[in-house]
Backbone as numpy.savetxt, mean C-alpha at the origin, in Angstrom:
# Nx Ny Nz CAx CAy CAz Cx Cy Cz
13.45 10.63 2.56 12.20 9.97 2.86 12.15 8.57 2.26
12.94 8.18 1.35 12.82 6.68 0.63 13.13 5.74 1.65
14.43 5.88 2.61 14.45 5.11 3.32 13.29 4.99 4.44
12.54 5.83 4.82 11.50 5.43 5.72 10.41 4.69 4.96
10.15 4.63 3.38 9.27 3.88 2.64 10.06 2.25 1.81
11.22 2.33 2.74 12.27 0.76 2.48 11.27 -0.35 2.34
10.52 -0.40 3.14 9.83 -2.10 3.64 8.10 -1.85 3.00
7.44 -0.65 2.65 6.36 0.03 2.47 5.56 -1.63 1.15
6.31 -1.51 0.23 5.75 -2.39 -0.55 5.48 -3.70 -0.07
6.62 -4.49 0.83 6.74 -5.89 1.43 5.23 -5.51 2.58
5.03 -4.39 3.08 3.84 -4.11 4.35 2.61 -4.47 3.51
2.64 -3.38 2.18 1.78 -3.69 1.40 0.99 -4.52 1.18
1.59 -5.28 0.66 1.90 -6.83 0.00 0.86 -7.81 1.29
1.64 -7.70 2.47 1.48 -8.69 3.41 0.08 -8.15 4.05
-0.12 -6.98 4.18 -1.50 -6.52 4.88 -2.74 -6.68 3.74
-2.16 -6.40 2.74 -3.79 -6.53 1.61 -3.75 -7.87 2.02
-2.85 -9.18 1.76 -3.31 -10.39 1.48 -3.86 -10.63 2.64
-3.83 -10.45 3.84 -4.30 -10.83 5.20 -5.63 -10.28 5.37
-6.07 -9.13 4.46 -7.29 -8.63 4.39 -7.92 -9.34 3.06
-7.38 -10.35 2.62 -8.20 -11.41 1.85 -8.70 -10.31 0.38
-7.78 -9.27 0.19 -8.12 -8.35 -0.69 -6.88 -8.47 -2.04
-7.68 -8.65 -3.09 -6.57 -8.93 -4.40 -6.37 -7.34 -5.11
-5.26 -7.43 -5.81 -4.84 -5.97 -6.20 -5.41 -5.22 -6.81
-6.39 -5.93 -7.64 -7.53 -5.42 -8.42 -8.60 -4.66 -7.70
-8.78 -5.17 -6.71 -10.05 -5.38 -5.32 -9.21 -3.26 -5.36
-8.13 -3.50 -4.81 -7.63 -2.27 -3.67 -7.21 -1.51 -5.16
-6.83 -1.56 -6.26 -6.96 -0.50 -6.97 -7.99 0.13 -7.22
-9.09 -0.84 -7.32 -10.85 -0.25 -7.58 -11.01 0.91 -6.65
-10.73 0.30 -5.36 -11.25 1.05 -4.28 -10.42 2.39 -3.77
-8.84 2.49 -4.84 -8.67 3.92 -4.84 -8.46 4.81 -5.79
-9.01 3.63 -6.79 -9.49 4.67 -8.43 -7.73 4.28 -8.99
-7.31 3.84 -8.77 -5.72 3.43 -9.65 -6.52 1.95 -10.45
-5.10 1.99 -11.26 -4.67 0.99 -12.15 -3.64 -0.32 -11.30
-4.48 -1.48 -11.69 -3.58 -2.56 -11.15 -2.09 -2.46 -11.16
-1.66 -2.04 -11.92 0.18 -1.62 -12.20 0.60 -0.55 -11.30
-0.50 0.27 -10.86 0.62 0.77 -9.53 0.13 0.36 -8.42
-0.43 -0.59 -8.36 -0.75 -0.83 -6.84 0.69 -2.18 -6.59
0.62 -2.83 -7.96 1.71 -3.96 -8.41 3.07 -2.95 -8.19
3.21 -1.86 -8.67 4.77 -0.73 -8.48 4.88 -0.73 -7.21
3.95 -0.13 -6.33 3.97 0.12 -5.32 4.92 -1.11 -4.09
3.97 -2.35 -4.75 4.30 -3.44 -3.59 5.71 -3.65 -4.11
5.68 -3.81 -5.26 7.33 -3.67 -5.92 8.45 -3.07 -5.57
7.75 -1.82 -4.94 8.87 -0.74 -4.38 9.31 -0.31 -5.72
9.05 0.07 -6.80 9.28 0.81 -7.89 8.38 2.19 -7.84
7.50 2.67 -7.05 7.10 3.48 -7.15 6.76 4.16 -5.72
6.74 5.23 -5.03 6.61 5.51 -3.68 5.19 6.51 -3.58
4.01 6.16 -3.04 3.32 6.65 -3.02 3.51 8.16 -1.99
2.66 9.08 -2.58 2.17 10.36 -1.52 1.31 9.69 -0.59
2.20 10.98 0.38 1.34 10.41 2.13 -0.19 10.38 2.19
-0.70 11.06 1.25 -1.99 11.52 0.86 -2.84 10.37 0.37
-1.42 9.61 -0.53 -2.19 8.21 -0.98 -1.71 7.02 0.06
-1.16 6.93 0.66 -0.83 6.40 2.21 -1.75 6.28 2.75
-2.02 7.49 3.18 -3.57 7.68 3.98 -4.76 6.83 3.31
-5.20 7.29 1.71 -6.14 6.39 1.59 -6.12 4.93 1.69
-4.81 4.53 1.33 -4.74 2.55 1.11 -5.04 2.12 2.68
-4.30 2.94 3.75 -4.91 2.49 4.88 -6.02 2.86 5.45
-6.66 3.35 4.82 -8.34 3.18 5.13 -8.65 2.15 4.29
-8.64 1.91 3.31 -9.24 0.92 2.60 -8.53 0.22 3.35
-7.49 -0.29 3.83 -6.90 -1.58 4.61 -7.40 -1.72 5.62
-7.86 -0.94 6.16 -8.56 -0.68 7.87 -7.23 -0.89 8.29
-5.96 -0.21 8.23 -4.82 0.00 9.14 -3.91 1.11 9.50
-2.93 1.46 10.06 -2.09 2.86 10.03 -1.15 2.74 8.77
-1.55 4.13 9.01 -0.02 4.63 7.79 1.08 4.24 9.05
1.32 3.88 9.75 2.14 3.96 10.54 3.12 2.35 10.16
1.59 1.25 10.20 1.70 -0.40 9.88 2.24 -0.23 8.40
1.64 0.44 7.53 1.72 0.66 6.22 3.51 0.94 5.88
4.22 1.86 6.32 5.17 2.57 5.99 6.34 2.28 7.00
5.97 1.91 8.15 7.20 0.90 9.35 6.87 -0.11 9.73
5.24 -1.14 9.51 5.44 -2.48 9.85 5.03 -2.55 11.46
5.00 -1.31 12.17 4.31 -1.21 13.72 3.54 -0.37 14.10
């Protein structure tokens, strides 16, 4: 499964900033700590699909955009 979460952090990264949302903003809003939302985009840490699901609600996007970029 790591390789299907390859690009997950770079999606990350590029969809919060386009939603004008800072890391602080999107940790608030799923009860984390700025350092893993920072792991995450890092690709040091691979979130559960469970937490997948929530960042793209708070993103207003798919786990689909989230985890392949389409």
């Amino acid at each position: 499964m790591k390789n299907d979460f390859e690009n997950f952090g770079n999606n990350l990264k590029l969809i919060r900033k386009s939603r004008g949302m800072t890391k602080a903003e999107l940790a608030k809003e799923l009860g984390v700590g700025v350092a893993t939302i920072t792991n995450y985009e890092a690709n040091r840490r691979t979130p559960s699909l469970a937490t997948v699901s929530k960042i793209a609600t708070a993103l207003d996007t798919t786990m689909n955009m989230l985890i392949h970029g389409y």
